[in-house]
Steps between C-alpha positions, in 0.01 A plus 500: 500500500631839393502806758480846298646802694109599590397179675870475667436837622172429633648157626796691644681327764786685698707253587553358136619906446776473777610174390522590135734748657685314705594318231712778296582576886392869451391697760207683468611811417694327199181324378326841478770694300504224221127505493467880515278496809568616908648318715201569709283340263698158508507490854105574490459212286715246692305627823148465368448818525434536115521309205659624166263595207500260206772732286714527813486123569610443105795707565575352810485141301715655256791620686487174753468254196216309650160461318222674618385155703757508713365808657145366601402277717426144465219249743761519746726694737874585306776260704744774542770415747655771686858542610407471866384202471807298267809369599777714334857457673656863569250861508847651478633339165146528311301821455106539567503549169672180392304305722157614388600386131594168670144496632326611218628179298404328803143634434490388145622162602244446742227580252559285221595228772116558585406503202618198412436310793111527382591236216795273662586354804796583614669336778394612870736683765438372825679720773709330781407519835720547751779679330401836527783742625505857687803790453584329854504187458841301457668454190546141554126453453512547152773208472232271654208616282744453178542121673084481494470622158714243389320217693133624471541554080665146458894706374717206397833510737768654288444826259178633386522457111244804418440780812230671299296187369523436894308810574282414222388122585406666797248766393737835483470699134898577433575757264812606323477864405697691286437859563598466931774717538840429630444548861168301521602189339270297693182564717160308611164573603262255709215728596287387189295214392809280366885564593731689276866515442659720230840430407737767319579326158795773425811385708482101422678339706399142569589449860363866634192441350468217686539640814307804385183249473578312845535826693131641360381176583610503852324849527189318361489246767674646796376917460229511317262545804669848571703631234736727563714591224879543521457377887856405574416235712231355237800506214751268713206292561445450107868468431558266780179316355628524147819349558387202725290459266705449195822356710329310827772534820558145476571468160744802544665325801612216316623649164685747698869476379613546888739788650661575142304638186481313259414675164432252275315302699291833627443530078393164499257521803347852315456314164317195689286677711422872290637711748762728489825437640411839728212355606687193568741731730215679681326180571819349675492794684164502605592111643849583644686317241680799446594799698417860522875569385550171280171654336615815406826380431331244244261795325815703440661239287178460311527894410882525396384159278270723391223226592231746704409645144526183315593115617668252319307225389260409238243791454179341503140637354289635857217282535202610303109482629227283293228503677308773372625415109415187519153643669490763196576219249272266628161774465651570134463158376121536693447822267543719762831744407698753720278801317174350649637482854665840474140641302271388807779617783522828324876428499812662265473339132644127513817563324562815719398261870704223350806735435445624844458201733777290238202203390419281218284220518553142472322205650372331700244478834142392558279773421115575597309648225 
């Protein structure tokens, strides 16, 4: 169904306005001078105050490159996740700015992940009881509730071949997006109706991305009752998660090559279990394999090797999600394409949200039509 300017206007929905915005991460005052209206008028409109006229909403399509749809409201509420409510790692390295884009995508995400999820079952996220963590609590705790997630989703001892198709057999939407900027590479959000992890798809590194994906889904299962973003305290818990995760402390224990380093074997342990040989150092750390000293000691080799921008070793692919392609893929061969689902969620065209959020479908997964 088509939306002209006059029925978007009368359908006008101010949140689909900000978010449109958020997504060129333009402030308001920005968004007025390219469409030649006051800044007091775009705040009006986000507000509710007022909604734009039919010419002004065409202009505002025109300079946001959105179609007039996008700008009305559909049956149901706009998922628009806020930055107070995701996990991003540092306030102080990312800008409001920056992180508002981040959540913007987030937004779009969440609405074709609806909008999809009206045709095809996808599988079911079941939180964990009993791992939920406070800013006070321990960071040993996290250790432990790695150890559960382990045990309660049936993780093979040894490596994890595929971190995101983990998070993805059990019911969170992963994402690899290439328009995050360098300083959010990686954030979550778990206050919606399904989970969602977006991944940076611009640095590709194998074994960061990795960790990237365990960390957000610590936050998932051990924060998401009280975000708090950039929480100290909540970030060692998800890196102290992430890496007991991908490297349990017993596994660590015994490949440990003992009171001297051993390089190549530390290459060989990164290469078997998809962690970096930093990691690998922090985690022995973490269990007193090595010291304080013998730590820093260790990292400063690995910078006048040059190895904290790039490791040696056999640069593998990061891990790429399928769950929604294969969801996308599967509707297709059902005659249902990407332009109907974006059409009746008054989303960006399909090539534009499939640019965006870094999709293309494949198959396959039950679907209820």
């Amino acid at each position: 169904m088509s939306v002209d300017a006059r029925e978007a206007s009368a359908l006008f929905e101010p949140a689909r306005l900000r978010l449109a915005r958020q997504l060129h991460g333009w402030s308001r005052a920005e968004l007025a001078r390219q469409a030649g209206v006051s800044a007091a008028a775009i705040s009006q409109f986000e507000s509710a105050v007022s909604r734009p006229k039919p010419a002004t909403l065409a202009q505002l399509t025109l300079v946001l490159g959105v179609p007039a749809r996008f700008l009305a409201a559909t049956r149901t509420p706009t998922l628009a996740p806020t930055t107070d409510e995701s996990f991003f790692r540092s306030l102080r390295r990312t800008t409001l700015r920056d992180r508002e884009r981040a959540t913007a995508h987030a937004s779009l995400l969440a609405e074709l992940v609806r909008s999809i999820e009206a045709r095809v079952v996808l599988p079911q996220f079941m939180p964990i009881e009993d791992i939920a963590l406070d800013p006070a609590d321990p960071v040993e705790r996290a250790e432990n509730a790695a150890t559960l997630v382990r045990e309660l989703w049936t993780v093979p001892d040894g490596p994890i071949d595929d971190v995101v198709r983990l998070l993805e057999q059990h019911g969170i939407v992963v994402c690899r997006i290439p328009l995050l900027t360098k300083d959010v590479d990686a954030f979550s959000w778990a206050a919606g109706p399904r989970p969602l992890v977006l991944l940076g798809a611009d640095k590709g590194v194998y074994e960061r991305s990795r960790l990237d994906a365990a960390h957000e889904l610590g936050h998932m299962l051990m924060h998401a009752h009280d975000p708090e973003p950039g929480e100290p305290a909540l970030e060692r818990h998800a890196q102290r998660f992430a890496g007991a995760l991908l490297l349990p402390a017993d596994a660590l224990r015994s490949e440990w090559p003992g009171k001297r380093l051993d390089w190549g074997h530390l290459l060989q342990m990164k290469t078997r279990w998809g962690i970096s040989m930093a990691a690998i150092l922090y985690r022995a750390r973490e269990l007193a394999l090595l010291t304080p000293t013998a730590h820093q000691n260790a990292m400063k080799y690995l910078s006048r090797k040059g190895w904290r921008v790039r490791e040696p070793g056999t640069r593998r692919a990061p891990e790429e999600p399928a769950m929604l392609a294969e969801a996308l893929g599967l509707l297709a061969s059902h005659g249902v394409s990407l332009d109907t689902l974006t059409d009746e969620a008054h989303l960006p065209s399909s090539d534009d949200l499939a640019q965006r959020l870094g999709i293309v479908p494949r198959s396959r997964l039950s679907v209820v039509l």
